[in-house]
N, C-alpha and C positions, 0 to 999 in steps of 0.2 A: 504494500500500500504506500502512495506517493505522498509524502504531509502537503502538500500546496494542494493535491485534487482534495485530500479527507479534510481539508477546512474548511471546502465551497459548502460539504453536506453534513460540517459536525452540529452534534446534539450540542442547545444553548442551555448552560444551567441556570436554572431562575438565582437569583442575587436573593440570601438568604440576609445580606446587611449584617452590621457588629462585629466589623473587623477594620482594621484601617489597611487601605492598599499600599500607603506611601511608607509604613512601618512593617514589612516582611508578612502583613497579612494575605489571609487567601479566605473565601468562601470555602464554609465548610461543609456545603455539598461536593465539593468536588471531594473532601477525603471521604464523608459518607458514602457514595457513589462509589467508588474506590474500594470502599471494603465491604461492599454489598456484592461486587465484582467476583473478589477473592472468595465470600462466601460462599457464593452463586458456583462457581468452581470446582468447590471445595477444596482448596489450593489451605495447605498450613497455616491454621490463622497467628501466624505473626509477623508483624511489619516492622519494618525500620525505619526511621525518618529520622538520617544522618545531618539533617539541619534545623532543629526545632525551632521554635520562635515565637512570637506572642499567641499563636493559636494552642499553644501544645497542651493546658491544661481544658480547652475546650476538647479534644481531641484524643487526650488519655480518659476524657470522663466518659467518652460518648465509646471508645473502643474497650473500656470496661463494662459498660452497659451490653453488650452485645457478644462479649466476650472474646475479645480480640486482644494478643500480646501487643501493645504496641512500644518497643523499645528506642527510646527515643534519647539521641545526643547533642547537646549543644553546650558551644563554651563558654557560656553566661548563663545555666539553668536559670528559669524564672520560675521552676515548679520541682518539687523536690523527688518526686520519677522521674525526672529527666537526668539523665545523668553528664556530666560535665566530664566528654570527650573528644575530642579532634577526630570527628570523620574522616578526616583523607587520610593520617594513620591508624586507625581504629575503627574495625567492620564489628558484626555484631556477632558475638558466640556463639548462638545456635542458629537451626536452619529457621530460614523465614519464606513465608510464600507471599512477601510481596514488600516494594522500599515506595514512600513515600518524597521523593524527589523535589525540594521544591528549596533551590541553595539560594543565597545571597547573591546578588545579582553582580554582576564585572561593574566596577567603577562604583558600587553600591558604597555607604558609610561603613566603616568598620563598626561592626554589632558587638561587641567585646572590646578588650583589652589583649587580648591572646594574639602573640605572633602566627599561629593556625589558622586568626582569623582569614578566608579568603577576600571578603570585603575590602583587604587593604590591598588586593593583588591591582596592580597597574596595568602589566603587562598579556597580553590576550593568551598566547601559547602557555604562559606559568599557570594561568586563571583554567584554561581546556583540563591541564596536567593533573591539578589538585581535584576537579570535577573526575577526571578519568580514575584518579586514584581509588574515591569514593564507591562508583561505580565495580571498581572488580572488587572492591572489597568487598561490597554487597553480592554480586554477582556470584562468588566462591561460596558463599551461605545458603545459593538456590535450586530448588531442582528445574530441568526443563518444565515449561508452561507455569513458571511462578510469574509474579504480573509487576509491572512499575508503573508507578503513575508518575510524571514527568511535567511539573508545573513551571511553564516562562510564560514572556509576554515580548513584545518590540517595543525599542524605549532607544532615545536618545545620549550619547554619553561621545562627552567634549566633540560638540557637533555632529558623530557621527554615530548610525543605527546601528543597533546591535538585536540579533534575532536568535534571542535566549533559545525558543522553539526550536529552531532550526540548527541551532549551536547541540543544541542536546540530544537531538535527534541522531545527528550526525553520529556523535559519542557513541551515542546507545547502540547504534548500531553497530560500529566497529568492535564494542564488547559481546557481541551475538546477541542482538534483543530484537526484535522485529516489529513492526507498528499496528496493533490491531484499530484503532479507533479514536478519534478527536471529540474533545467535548471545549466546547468555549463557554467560557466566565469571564466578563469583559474587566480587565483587558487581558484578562491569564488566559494563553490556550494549552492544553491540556492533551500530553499523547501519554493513551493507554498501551505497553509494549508487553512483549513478553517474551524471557527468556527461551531459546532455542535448544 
């Protein structure tokens, strides 16, 4: 599947609101949706979400509700299940059937303190590198047909566009993952992949 054809005809998720987009927020249908996916499967219900952020205590309440592991890293926890580790060196110990994807954007504010942080990355190939890192770290924790949900958007930085989508796409697929389906939440578009 082409990402430019599967965006003419992806599924729009309604704007669920009570998040901020400008602070690493996302609509939390899109992780709902996500893990209703993996259930739907029956794919291992645990997830990873190697870049947690202001959504993450809505998001361990709702994958507790349902009963989903969801093991979640970030190097500024703001909720005390999260645990405070550097995703690009550190994947997650047991097997998970599915990574919630959704990093700090290239040229993004540093979220942290942490020399980890990718947010301070400048440079475009260093910023791919730590993304790729994360990626087989999660990757090596998965069976074939485990799922990632893969959240960017197109956004402006020192004049010039950058196409997180398209940047991650790329990735994912060079690590074997393949593209089943797009869902857009403006302005996040959203590839559903899955390991090979």
């Amino acid at each position: 599947m082409n990402l430019l054809t599967a965006k003419r005809t992806a599924r729009v998720l309604a704007d669920r609101g009570g998040y901020n987009l400008y602070a690493a927020g996302m609509n939390p249908l899109i992780f709902e949706e996500f893990i209703g996916e993996i259930l739907d499967r029956d794919l291992e219900p645990v997830v990873w979400e190697p870049f947690s952020g202001p959504s993450a205590k809505r998001f361990l309440d709702f994958s507790e509700s349902v009963m989903v592991n969801l093991i979640s890293y970030d190097l500024n926890p703001m909720d005390d299940r999260v645990m405070n580790m550097d995703s690009t060196m550190n994947g997650p110990r047991v097997s998970i059937g599915g990574i919630l994807f959704h990093p700090p954007y290239f040229g993004s504010a540093p979220l942290s303190g942490s020399a980890g942080d990718i947010g301070r990355i400048r440079d475009m190939d260093e910023y791919k590198q730590a993304l790729r890192s994360t990626i087989q770290l999660g990757a090596a924790m998965m069976a074939p047909s485990s799922l990632v949900c893969v959240v960017g958007r197109h956004y402006r930085f020192d004049g010039k566009p950058i196409h997180l989508d398209a940047i991650m796409g790329e990735l994912m697929e060079n690590e074997g993952f393949r593209l089943l389906d797009v869902w857009i939440s403006t302005p996040d578009i959203v590839q559903i992949m899955e390991k090979l």
